[in-house]
PDB file with one MODEL, atoms N, CA, C and O in Angstrom:
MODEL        1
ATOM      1  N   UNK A   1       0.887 -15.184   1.603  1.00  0.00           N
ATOM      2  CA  UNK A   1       1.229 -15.134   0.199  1.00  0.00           C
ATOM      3  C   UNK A   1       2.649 -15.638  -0.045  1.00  0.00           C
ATOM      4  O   UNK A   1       3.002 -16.453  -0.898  1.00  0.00           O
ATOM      5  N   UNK A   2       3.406 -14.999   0.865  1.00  0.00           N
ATOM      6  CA  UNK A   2       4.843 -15.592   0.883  1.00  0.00           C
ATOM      7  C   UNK A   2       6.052 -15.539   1.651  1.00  0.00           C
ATOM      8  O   UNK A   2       5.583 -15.124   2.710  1.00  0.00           O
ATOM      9  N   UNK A   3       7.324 -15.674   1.863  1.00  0.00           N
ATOM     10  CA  UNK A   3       8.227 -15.571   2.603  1.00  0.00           C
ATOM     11  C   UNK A   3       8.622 -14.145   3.005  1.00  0.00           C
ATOM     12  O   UNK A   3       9.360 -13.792   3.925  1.00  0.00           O
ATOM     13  N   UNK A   4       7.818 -13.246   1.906  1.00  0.00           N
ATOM     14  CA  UNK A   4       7.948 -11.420   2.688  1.00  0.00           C
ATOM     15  C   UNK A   4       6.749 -10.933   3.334  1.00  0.00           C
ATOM     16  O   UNK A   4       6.539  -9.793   3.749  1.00  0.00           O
ATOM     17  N   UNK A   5       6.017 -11.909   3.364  1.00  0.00           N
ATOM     18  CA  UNK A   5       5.148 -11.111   3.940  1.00  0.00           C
ATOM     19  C   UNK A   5       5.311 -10.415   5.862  1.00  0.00           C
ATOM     20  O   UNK A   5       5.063  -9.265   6.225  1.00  0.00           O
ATOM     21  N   UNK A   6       5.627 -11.183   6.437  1.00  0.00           N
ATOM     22  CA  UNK A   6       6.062 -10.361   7.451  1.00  0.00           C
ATOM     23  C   UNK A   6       7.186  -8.920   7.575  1.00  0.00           C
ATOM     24  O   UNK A   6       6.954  -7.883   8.197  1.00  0.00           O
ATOM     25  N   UNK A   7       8.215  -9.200   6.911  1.00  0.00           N
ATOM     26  CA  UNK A   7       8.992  -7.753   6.194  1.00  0.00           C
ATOM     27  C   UNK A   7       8.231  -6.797   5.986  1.00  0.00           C
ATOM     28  O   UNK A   7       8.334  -5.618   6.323  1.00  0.00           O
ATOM     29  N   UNK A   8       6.815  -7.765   4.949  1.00  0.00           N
ATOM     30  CA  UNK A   8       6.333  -6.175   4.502  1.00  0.00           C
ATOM     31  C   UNK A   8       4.793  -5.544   5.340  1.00  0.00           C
ATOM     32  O   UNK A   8       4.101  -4.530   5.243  1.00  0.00           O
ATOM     33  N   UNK A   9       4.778  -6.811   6.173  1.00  0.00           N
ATOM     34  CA  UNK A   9       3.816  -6.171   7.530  1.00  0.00           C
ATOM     35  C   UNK A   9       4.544  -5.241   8.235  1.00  0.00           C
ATOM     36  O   UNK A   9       3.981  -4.169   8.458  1.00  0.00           O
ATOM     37  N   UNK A  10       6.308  -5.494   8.868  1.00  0.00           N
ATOM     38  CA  UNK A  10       6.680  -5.054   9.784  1.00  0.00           C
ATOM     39  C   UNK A  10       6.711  -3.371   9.237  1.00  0.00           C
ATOM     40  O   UNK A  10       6.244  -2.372   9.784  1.00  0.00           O
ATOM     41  N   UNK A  11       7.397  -3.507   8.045  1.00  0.00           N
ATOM     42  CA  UNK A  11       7.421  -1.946   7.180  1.00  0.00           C
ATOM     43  C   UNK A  11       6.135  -1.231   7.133  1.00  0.00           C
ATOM     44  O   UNK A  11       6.185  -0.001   7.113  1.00  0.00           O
ATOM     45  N   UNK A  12       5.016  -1.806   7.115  1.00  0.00           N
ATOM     46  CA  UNK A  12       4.024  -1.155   6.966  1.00  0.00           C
ATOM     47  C   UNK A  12       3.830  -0.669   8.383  1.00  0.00           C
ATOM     48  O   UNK A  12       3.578   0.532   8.477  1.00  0.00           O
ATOM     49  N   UNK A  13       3.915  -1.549   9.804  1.00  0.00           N
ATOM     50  CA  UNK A  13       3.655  -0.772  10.394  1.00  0.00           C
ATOM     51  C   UNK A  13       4.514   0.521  11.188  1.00  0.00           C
ATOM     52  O   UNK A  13       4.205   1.610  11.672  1.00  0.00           O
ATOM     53  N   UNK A  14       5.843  -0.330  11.007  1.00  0.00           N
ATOM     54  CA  UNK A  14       6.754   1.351  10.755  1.00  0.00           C
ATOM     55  C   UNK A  14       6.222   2.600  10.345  1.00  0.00           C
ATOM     56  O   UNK A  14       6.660   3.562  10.977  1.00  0.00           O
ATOM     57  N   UNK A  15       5.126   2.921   9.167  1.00  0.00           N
ATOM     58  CA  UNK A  15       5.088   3.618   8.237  1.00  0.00           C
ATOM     59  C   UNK A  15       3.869   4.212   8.769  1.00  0.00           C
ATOM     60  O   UNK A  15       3.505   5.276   8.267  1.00  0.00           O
ATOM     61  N   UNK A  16       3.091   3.626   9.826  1.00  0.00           N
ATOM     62  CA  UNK A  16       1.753   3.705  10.133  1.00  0.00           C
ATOM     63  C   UNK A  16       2.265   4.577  11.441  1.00  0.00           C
ATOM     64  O   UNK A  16       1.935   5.747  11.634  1.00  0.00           O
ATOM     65  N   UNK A  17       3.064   3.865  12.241  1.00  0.00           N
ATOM     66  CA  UNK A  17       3.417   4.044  13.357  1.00  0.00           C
ATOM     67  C   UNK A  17       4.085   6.097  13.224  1.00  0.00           C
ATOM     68  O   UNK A  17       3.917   7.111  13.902  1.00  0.00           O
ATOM     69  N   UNK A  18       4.688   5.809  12.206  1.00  0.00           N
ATOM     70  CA  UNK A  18       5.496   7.380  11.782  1.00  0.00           C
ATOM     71  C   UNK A  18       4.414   8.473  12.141  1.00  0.00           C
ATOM     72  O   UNK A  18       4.221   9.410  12.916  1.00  0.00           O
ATOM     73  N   UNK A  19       3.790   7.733  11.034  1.00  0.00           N
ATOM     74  CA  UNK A  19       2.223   8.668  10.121  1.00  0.00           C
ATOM     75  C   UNK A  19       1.306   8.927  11.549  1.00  0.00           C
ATOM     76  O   UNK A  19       0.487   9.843  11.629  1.00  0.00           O
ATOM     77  N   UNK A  20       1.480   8.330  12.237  1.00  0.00           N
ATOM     78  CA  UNK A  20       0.751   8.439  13.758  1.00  0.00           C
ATOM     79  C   UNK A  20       1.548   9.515  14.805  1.00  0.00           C
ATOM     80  O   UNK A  20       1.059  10.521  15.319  1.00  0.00           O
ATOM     81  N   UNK A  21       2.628   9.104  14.927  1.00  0.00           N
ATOM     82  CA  UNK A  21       3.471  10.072  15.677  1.00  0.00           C
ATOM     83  C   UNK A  21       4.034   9.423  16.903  1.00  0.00           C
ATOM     84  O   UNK A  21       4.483   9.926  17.933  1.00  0.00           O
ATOM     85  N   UNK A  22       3.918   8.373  16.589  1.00  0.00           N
ATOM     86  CA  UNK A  22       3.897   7.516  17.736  1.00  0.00           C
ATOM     87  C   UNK A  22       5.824   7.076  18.431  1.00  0.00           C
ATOM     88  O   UNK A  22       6.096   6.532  19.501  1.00  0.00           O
ATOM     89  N   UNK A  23       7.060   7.691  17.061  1.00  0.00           N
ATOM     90  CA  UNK A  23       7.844   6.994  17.115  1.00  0.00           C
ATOM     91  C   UNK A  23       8.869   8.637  17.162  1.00  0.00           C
ATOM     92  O   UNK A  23       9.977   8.908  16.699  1.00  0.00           O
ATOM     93  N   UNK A  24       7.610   9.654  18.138  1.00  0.00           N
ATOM     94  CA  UNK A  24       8.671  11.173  18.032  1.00  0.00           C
ATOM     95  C   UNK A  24       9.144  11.796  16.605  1.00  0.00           C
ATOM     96  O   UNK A  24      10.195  12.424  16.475  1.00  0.00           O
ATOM     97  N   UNK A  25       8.272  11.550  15.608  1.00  0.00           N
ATOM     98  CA  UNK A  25       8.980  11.834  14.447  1.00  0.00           C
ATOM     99  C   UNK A  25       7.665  13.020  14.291  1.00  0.00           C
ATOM    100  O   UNK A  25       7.913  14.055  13.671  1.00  0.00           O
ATOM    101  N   UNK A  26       6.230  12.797  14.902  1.00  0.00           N
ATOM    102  CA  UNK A  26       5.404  13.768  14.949  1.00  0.00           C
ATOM    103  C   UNK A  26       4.469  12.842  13.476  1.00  0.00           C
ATOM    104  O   UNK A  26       4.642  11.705  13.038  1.00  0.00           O
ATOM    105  N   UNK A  27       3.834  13.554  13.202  1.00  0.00           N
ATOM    106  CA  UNK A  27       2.190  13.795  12.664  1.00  0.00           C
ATOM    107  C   UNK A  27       2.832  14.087  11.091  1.00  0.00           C
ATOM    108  O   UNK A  27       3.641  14.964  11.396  1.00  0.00           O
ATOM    109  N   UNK A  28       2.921  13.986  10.238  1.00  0.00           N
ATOM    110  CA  UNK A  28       2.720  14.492   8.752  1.00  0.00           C
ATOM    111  C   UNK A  28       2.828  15.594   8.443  1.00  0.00           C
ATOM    112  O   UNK A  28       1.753  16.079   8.091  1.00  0.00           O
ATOM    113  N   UNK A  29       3.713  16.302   8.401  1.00  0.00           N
ATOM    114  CA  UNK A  29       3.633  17.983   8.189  1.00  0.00           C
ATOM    115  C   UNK A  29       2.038  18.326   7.849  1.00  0.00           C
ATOM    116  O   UNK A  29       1.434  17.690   6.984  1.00  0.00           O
ATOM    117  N   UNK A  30       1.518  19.224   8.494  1.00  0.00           N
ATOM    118  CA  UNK A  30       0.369  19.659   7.805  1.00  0.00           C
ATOM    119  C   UNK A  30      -0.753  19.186   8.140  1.00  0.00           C
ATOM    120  O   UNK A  30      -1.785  19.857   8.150  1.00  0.00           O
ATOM    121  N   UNK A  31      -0.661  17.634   8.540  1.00  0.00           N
ATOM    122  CA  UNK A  31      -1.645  16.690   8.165  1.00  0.00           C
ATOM    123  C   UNK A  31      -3.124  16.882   9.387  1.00  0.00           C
ATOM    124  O   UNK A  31      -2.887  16.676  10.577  1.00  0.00           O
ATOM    125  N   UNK A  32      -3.884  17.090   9.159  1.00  0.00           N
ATOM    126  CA  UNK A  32      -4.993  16.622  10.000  1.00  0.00           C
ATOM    127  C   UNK A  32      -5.382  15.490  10.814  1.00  0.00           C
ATOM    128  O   UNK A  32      -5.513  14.497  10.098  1.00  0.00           O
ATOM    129  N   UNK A  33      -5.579  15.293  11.836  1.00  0.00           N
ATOM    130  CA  UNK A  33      -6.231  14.013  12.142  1.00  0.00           C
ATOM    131  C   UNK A  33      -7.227  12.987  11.562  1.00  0.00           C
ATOM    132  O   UNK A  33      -7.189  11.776  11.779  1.00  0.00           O
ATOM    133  N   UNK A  34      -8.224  13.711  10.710  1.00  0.00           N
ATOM    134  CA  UNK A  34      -9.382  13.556   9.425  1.00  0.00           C
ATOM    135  C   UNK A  34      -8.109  12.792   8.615  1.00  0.00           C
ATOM    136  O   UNK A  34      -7.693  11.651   8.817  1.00  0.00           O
ATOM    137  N   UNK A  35      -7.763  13.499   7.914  1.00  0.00           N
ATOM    138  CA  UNK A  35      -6.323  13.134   6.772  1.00  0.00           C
ATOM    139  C   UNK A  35      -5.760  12.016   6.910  1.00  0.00           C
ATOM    140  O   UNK A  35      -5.839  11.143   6.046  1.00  0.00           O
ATOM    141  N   UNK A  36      -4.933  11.839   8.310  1.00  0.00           N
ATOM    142  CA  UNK A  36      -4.286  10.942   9.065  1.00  0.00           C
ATOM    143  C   UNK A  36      -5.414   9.251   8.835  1.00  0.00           C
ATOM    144  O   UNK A  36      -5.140   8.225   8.212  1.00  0.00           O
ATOM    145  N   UNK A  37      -6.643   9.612   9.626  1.00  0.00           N
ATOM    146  CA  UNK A  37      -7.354   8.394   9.374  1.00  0.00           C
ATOM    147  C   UNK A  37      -7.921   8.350   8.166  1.00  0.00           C
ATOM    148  O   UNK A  37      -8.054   7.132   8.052  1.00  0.00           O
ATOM    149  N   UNK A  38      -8.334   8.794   7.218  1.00  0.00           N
ATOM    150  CA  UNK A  38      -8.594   8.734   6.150  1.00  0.00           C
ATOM    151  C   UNK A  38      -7.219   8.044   5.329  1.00  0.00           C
ATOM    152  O   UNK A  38      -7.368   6.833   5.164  1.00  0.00           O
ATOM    153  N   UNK A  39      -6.121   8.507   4.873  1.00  0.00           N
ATOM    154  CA  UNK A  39      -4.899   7.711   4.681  1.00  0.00           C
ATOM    155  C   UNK A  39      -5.058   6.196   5.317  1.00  0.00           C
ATOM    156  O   UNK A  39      -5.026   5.216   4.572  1.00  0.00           O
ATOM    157  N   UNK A  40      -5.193   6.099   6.416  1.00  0.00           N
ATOM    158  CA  UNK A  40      -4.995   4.897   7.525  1.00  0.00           C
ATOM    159  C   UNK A  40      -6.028   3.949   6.996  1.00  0.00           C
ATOM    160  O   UNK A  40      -5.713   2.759   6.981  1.00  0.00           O
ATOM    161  N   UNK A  41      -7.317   4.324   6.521  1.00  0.00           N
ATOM    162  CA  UNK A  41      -8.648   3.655   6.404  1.00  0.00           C
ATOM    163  C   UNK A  41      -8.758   3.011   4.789  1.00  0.00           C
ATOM    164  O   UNK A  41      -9.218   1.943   4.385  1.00  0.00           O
ATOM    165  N   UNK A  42      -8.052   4.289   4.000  1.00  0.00           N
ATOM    166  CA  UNK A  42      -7.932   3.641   2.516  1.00  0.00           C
ATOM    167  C   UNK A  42      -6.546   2.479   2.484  1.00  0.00           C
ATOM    168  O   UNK A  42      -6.528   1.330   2.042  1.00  0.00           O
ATOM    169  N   UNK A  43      -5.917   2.939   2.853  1.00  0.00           N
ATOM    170  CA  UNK A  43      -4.644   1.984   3.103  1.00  0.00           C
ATOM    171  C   UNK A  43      -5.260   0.415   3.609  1.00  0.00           C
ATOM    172  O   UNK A  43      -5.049  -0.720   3.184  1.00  0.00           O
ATOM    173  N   UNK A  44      -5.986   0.872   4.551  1.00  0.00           N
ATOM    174  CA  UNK A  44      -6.483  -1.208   5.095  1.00  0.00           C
ATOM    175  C   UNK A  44      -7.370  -1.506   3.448  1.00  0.00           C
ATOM    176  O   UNK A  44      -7.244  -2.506   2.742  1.00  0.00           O
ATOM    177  N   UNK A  45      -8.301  -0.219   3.163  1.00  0.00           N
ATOM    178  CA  UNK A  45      -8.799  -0.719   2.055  1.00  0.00           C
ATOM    179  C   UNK A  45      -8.387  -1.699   0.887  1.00  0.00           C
ATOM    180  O   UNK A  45      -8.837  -2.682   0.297  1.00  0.00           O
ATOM    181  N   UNK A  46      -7.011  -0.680   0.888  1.00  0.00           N
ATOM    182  CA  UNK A  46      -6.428  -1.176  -0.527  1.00  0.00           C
ATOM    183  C   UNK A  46      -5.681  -3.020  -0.612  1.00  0.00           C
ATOM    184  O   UNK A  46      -5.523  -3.949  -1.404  1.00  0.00           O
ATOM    185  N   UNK A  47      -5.332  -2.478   1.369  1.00  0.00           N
ATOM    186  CA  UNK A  47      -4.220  -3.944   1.414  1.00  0.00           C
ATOM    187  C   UNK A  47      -5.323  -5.059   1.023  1.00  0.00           C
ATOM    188  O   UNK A  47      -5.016  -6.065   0.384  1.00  0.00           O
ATOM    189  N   UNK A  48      -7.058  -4.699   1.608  1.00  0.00           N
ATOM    190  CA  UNK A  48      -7.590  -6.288   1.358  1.00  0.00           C
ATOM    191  C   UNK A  48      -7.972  -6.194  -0.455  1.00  0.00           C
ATOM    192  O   UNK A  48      -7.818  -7.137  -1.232  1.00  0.00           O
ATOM    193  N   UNK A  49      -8.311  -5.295  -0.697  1.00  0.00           N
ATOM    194  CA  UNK A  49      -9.115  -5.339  -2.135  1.00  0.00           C
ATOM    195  C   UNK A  49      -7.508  -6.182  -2.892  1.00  0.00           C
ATOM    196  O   UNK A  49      -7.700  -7.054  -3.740  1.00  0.00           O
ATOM    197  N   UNK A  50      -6.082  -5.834  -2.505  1.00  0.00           N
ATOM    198  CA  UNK A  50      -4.897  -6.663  -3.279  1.00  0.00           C
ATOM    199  C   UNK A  50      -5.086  -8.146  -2.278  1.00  0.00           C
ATOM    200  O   UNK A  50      -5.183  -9.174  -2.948  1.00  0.00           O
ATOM    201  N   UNK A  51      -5.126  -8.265  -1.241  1.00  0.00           N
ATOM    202  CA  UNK A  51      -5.519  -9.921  -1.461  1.00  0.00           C
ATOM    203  C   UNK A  51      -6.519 -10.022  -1.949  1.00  0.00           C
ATOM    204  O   UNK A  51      -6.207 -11.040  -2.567  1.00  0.00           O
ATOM    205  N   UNK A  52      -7.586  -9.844  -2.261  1.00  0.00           N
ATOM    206  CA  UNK A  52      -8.719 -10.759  -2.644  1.00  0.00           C
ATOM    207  C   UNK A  52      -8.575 -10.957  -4.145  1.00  0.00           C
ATOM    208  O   UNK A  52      -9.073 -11.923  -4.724  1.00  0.00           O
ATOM    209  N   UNK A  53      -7.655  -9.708  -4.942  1.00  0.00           N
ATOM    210  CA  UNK A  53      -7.595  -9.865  -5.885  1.00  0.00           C
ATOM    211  C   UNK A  53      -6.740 -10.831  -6.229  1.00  0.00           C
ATOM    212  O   UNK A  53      -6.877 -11.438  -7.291  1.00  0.00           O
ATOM    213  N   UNK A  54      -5.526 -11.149  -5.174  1.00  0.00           N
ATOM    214  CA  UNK A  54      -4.718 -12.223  -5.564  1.00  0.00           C
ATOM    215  C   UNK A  54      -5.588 -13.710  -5.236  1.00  0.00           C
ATOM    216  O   UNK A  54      -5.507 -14.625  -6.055  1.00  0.00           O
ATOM    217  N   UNK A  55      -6.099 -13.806  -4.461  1.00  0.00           N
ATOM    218  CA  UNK A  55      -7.019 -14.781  -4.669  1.00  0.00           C
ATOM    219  C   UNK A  55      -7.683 -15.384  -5.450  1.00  0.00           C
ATOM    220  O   UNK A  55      -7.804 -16.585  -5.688  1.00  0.00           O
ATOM    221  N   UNK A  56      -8.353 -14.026  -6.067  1.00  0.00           N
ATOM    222  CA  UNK A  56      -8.994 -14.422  -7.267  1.00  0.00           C
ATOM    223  C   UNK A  56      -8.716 -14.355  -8.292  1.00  0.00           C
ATOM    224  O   UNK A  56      -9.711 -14.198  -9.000  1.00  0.00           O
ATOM    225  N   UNK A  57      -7.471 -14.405  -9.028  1.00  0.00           N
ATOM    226  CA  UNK A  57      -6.768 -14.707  -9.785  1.00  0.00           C
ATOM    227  C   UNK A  57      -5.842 -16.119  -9.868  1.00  0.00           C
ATOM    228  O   UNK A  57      -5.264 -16.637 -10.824  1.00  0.00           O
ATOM    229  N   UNK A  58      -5.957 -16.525  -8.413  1.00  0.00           N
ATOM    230  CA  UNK A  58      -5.569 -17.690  -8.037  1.00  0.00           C
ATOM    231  C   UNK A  58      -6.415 -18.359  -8.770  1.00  0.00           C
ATOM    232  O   UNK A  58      -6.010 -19.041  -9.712  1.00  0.00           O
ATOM    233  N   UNK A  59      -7.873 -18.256  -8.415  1.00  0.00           N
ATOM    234  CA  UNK A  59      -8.707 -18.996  -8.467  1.00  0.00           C
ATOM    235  C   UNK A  59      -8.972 -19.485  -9.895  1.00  0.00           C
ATOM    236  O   UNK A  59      -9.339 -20.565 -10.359  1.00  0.00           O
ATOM    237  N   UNK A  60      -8.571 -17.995 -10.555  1.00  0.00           N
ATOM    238  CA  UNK A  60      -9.033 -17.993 -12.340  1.00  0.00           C
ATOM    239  C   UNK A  60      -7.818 -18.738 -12.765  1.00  0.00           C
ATOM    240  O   UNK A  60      -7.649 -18.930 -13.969  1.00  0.00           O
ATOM    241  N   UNK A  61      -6.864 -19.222 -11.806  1.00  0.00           N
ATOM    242  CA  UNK A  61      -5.820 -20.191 -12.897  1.00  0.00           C
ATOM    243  C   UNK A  61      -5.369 -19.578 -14.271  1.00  0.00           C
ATOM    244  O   UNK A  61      -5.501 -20.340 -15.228  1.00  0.00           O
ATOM    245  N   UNK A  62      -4.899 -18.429 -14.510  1.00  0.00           N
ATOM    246  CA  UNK A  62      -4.463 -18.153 -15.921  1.00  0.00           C
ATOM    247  C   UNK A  62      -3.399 -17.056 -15.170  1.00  0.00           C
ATOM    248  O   UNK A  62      -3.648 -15.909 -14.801  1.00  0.00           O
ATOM    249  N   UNK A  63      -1.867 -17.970 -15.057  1.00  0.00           N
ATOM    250  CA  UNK A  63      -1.058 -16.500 -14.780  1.00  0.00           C
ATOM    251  C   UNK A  63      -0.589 -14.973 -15.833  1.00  0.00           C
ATOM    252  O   UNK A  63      -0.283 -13.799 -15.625  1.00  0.00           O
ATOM    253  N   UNK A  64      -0.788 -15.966 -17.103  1.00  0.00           N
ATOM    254  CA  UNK A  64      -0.739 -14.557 -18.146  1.00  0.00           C
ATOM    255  C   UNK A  64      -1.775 -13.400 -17.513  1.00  0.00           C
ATOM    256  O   UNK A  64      -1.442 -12.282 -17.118  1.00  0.00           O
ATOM    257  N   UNK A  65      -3.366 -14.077 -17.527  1.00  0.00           N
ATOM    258  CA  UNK A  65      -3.472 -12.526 -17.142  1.00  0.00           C
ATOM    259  C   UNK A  65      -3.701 -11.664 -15.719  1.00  0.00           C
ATOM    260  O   UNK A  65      -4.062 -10.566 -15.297  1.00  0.00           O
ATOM    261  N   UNK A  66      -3.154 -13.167 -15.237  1.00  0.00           N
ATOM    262  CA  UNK A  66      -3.063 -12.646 -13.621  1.00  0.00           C
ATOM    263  C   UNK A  66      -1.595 -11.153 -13.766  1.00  0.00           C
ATOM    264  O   UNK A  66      -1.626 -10.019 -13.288  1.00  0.00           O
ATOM    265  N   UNK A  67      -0.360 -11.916 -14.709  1.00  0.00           N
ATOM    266  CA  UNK A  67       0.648 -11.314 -14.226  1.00  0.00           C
ATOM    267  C   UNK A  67       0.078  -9.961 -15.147  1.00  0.00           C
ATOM    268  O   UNK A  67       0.368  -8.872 -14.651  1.00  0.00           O
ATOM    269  N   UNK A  68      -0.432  -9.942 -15.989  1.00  0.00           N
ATOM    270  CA  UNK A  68      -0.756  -8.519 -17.194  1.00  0.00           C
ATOM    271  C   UNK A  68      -1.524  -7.504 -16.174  1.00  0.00           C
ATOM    272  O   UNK A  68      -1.232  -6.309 -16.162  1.00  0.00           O
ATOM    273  N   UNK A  69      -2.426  -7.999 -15.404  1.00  0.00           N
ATOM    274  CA  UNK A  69      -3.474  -7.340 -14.828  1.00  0.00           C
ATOM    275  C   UNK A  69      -2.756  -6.564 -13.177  1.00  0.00           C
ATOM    276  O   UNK A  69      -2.984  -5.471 -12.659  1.00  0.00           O
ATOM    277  N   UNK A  70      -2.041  -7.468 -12.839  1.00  0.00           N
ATOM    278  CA  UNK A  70      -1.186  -7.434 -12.134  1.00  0.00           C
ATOM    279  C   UNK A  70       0.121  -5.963 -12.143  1.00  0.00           C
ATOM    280  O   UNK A  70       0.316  -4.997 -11.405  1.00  0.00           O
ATOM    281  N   UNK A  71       0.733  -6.467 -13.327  1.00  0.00           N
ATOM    282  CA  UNK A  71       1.396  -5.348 -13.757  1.00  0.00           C
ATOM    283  C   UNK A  71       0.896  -4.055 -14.297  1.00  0.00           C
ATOM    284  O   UNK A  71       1.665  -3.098 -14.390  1.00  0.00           O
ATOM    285  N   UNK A  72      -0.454  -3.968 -14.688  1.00  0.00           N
ATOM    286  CA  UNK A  72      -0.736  -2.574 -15.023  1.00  0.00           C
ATOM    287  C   UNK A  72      -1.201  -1.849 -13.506  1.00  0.00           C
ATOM    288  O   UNK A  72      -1.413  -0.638 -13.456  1.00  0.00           O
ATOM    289  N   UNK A  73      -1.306  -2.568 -12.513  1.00  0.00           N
ATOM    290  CA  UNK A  73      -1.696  -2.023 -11.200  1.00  0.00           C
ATOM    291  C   UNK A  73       0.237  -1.882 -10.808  1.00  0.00           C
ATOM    292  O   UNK A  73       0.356  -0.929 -10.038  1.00  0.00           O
ATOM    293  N   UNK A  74       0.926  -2.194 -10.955  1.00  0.00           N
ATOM    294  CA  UNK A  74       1.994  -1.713 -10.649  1.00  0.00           C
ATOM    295  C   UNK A  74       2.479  -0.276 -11.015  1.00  0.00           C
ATOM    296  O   UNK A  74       2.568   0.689 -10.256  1.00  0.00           O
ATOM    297  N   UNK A  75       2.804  -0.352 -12.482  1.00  0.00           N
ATOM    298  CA  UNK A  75       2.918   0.449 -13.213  1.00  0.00           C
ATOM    299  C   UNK A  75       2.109   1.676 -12.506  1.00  0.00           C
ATOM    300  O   UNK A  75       2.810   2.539 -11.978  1.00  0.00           O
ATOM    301  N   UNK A  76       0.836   1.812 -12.456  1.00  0.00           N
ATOM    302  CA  UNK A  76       0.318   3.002 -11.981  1.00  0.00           C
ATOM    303  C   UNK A  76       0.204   3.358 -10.371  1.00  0.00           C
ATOM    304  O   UNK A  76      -0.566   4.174  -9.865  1.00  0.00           O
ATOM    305  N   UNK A  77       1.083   2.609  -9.770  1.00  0.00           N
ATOM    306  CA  UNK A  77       1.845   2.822  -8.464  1.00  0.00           C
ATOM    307  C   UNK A  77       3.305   2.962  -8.888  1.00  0.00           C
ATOM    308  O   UNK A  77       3.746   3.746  -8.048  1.00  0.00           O
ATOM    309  N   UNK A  78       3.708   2.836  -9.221  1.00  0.00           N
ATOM    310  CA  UNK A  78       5.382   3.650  -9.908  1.00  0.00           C
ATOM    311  C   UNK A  78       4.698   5.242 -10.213  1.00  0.00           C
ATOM    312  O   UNK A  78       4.632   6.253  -9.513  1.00  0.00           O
ATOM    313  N   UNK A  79       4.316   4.980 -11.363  1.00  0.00           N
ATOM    314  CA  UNK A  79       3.447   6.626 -11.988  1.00  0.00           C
ATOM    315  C   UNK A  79       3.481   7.632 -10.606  1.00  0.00           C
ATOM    316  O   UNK A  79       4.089   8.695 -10.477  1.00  0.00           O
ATOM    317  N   UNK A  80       2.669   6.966  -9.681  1.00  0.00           N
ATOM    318  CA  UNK A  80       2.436   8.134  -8.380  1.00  0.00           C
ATOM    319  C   UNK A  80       3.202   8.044  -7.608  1.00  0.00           C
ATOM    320  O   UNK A  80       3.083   8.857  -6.691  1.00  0.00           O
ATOM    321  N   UNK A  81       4.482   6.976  -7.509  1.00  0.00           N
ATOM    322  CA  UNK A  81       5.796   7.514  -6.680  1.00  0.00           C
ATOM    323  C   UNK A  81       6.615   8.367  -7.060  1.00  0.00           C
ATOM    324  O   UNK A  81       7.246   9.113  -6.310  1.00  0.00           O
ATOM    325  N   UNK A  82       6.715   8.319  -8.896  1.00  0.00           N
ATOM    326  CA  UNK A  82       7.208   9.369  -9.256  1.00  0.00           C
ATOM    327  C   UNK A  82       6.850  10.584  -9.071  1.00  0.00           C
ATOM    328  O   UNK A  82       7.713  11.421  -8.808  1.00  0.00           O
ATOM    329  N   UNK A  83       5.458  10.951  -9.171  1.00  0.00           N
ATOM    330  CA  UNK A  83       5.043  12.079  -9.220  1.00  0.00           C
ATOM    331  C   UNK A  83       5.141  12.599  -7.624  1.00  0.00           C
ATOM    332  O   UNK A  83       4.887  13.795  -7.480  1.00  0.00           O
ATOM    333  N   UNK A  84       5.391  12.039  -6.720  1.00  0.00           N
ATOM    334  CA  UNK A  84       5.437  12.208  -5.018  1.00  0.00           C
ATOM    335  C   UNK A  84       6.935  12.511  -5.034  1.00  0.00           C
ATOM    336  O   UNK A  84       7.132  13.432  -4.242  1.00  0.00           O
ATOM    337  N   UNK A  85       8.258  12.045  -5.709  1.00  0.00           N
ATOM    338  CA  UNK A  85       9.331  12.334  -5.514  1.00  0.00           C
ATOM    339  C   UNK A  85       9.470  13.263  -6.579  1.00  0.00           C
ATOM    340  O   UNK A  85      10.624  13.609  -6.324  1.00  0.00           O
ATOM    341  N   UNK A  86       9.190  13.861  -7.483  1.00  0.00           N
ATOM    342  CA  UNK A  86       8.774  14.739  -7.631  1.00  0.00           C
ATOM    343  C   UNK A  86       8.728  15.873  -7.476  1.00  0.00           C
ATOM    344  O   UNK A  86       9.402  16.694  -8.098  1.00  0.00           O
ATOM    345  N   UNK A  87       7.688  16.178  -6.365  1.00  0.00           N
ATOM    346  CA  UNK A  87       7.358  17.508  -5.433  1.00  0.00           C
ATOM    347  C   UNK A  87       8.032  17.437  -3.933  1.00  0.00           C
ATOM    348  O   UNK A  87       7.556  17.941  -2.915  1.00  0.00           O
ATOM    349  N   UNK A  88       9.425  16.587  -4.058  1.00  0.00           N
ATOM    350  CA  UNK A  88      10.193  16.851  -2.803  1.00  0.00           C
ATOM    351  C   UNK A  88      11.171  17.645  -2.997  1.00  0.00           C
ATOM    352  O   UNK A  88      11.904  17.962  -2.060  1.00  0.00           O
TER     353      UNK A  88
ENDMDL
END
C-alpha cells in the first residue's frame, strides 16, 4: 500500500509478540489462551477485510467516497481507543 507498511507490520508484530508472552512481558493480565487466539484470529481478520476493502475502492475509482467511507471506519476506531483509555 505504501512506504509504512513495513513500520506498521513490524509494530504489529511487537504487539502480537507482547500479547503472546513471548518478549517476558507475560500473557494479558487475565487473559485466556481462548481470548489470546481469538484477539489474534479477529485481528488477521480485520487486517485482510481493510485490504480488500482498499482494493476495492481502488477499483471503484471515486476517492470522495473511498476517503468518506474510509473515515467513518476511522472515526469508530478512535471512539474505542477512547473508551480503552478510558478504563486505565
Amino acid at each position: 500500500m505504501d512506504d509504512n507498511s513495513e513500520m506498521l507490520d513490524s509494530v504489529h508484530k511487537r504487539m502480537v509478540n507482547e500479547l503472546l508472552g513471548r518478549h517476558g512481558g507475560g500473557r494479558a493480565p487475565g487473559a485466556s489462551p481462548r481470548i489470546v487466539q481469538q484477539v489474534l484470529t479477529t485481528d488477521q481478520n480485520i487486517r485482510k477485510a481493510i485490504a480488500d476493502l482498499y482494493l476495492a475502492l481502488e477499483e471503484l475509482n471515486d476517492s470522495e467516497i473511498a476517503v468518506e467511507l474510509l473515515s467513518e471506519h476511522v472515526a469508530i476506531m478512535v471512539e474505542m481507543i477512547n473508551n480503552f483509555k478510558k478504563s486505565r
